[in-house]
MARLUMKOL-681528 format. One record per residue (C-alpha): x, y, z. Coordinates in steps of 0.5 Angstrom, whole numbers, padded with zeros to 4 digits, always signed. Layout:
// MARLUMKOL-681528
XYZ
...
// end
This chain:
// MARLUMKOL-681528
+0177+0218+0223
+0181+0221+0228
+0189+0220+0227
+0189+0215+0234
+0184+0210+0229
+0185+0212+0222
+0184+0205+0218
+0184+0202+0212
+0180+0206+0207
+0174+0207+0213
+0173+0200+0211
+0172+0201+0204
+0175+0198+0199
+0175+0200+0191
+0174+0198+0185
+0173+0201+0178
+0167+0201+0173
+0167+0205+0166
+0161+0209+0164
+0163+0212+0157
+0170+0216+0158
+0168+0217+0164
+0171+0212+0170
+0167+0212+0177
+0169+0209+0183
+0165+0205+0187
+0166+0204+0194
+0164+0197+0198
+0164+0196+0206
+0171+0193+0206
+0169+0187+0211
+0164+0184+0206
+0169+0184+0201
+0174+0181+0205
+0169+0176+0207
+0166+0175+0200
+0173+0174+0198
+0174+0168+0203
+0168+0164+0202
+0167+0164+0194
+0174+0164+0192
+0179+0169+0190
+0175+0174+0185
+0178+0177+0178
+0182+0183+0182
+0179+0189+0181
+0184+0195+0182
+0183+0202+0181
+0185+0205+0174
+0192+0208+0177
+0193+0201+0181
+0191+0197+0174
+0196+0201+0170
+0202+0200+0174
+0205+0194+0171
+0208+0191+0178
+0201+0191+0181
+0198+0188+0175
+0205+0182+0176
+0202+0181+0184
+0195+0180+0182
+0192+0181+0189
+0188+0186+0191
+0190+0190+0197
+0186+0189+0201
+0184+0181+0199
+0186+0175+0202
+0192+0171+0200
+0189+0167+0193
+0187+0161+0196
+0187+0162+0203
+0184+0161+0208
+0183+0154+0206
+0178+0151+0212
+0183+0148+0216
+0187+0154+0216
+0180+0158+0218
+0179+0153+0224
+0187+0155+0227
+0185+0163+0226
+0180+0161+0231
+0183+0157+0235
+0188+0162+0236
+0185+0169+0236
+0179+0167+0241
+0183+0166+0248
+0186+0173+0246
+0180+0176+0244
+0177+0174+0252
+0183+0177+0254
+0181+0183+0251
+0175+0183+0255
+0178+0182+0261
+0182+0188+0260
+0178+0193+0257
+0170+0190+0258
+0170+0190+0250
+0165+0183+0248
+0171+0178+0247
+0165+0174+0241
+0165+0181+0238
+0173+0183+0237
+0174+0176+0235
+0169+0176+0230
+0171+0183+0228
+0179+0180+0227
+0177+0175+0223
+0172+0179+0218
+0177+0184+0217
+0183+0180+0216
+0180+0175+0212
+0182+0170+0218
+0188+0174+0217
+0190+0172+0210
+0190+0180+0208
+0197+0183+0206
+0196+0188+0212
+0195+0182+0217
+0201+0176+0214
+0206+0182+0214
+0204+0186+0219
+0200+0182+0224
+0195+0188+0222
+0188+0185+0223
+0183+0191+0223
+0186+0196+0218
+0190+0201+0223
+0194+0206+0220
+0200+0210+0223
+0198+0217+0226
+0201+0222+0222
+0206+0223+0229
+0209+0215+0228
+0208+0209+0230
+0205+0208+0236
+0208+0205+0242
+0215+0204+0238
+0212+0200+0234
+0215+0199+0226
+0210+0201+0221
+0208+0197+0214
+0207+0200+0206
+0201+0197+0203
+0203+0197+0196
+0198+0198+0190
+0193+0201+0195
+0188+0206+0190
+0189+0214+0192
+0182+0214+0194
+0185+0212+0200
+0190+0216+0203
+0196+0213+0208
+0199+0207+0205
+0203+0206+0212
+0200+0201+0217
+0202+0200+0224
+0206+0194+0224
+0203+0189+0231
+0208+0185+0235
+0204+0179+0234
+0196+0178+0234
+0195+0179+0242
+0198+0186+0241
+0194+0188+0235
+0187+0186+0239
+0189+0189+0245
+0191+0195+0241
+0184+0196+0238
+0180+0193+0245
+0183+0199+0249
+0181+0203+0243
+0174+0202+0243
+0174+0201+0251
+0177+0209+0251
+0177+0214+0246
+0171+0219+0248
+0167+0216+0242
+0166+0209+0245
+0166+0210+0253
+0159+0210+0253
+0158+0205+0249
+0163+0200+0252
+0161+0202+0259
+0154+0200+0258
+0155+0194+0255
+0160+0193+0261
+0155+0195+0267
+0151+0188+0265
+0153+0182+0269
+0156+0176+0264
+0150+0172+0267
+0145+0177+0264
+0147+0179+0258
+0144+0176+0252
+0146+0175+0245
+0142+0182+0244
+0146+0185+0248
+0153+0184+0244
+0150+0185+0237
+0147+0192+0240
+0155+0194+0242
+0158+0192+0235
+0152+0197+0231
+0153+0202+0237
+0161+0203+0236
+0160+0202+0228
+0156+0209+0229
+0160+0212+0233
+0165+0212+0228
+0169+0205+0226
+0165+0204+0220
+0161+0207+0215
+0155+0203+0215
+0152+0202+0222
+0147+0196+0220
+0150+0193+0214
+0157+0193+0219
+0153+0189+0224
+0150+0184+0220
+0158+0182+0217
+0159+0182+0225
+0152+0178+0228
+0152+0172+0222
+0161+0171+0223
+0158+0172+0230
+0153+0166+0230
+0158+0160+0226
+0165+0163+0225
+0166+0158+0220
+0161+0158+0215
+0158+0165+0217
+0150+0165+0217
+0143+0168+0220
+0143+0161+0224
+0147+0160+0230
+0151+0154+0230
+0155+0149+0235
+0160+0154+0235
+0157+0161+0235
+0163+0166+0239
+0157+0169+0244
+0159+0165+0250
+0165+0167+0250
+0161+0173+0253
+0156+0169+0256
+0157+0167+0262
+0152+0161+0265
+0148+0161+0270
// end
């Protein structure tokens, strides 16, 4: 990642497996853990040897990139949804970005925004501070107990949600990496645009770089894209696609 998008650990998280004396880290797409977190329930934490030995990690009991233990409860997913959506279609008013993608993006990565990151810094997709500062006069926030493995504890603080989506949709509609992409996707007319066409925009930005694995990002993103409640391989009555669909 450059320094205008350097994020939390690639999206990858760490977690600690013995082999002998030897001590291995396996790394695991952070926005599948996060979402495993928020549907099965708080597992034990894993935590990297150096966090595990620190006594005042071990005493906070939530890994770094978790959400809060016991959170999000259903109703609180629903408020996360009813909040970041209307946000999400300003993102895409504002920077051509699909608004069914940034939403679920929002709410994949930040455990409906219950991870450290998103209830202390309104930080919802992991964005860090750039070796220059925080961006736009904004504060910063330190993630502790966060592994060595991923480098850079300080996190861009966000005013508030809005300031954090239209962050990464200008992002993602801007840097030279994506342009391409999102204007492709913003050349075709809302009442032409199918379902396919906002799942091939998430693995295209995904290869260009906000995420380490293309097919297995686009899946997280196509099932919570499908029933933002109760992520699924089925679209439910509450699919997020047509808030980038319009009617014919």
């Amino acid at each position: 990642m450059g320094q205008a998008e350097q994020r939390r650990g690639s999206r990858e998280t760490v977690a600690r497996c013995a082999k002998g004396k030897t001590m291995y880290f396996l790394k695991h797409n952070l926005a599948s853990y996060v979402l495993a977190v928020v549907l099965a329930g708080p597992p034990i934490v894993a935590m990297a040897a150096d966090v595990e030995n620190d006594p005042d990690c071990k005493q906070l009991n939530w890994g770094p990139y978790d959400p809060k233990p016991g959170h999000p409860t259903a109703a609180e997913r629903q408020a996360f949804i009813d909040k970041i959506v209307p946000i999400a279609k300003k993102g895409e008013e504002r920077f051509k970005v699909p608004a069914a993608a940034i939403a679920a993006m929002a709410m994949q990565e930040s455990g409906y925004g219950y991870t450290r990151t998103a209830l202390n810094a309104n930080n919802l997709f992991g964005f860090k501070v750039p070796s220059n500062g925080p961006p736009g006069g904004r504060g910063k926030y330190t993630l502790v107990c966060q592994p060595k493995e991923d480098r850079g504890k300080d996190y861009i603080a966000f005013r508030d949600y809005e300031d954090a989506v239209m962050f990464v949709a200008e992002k993602l509609s801007t840097l030279p990496r994506y342009v391409k992409v999102t204007a492709e996707y913003a050349s075709i007319p809302g009442d032409k645009r199918t379902k396919d066409d906002i799942v091939k925009w998430v693995y295209r930005i995904a290869k260009a770089g906000y995420n380490c694995c293309p097919e297995k990002y686009r899946k997280q993103i196509s099932r919570m894209m499908n029933d933002p409640i109760s992520p699924s391989d089925s679209e439910s009555k509450s699919t997020l696609y047509s808030l980038s669909i319009q009617s014919k």
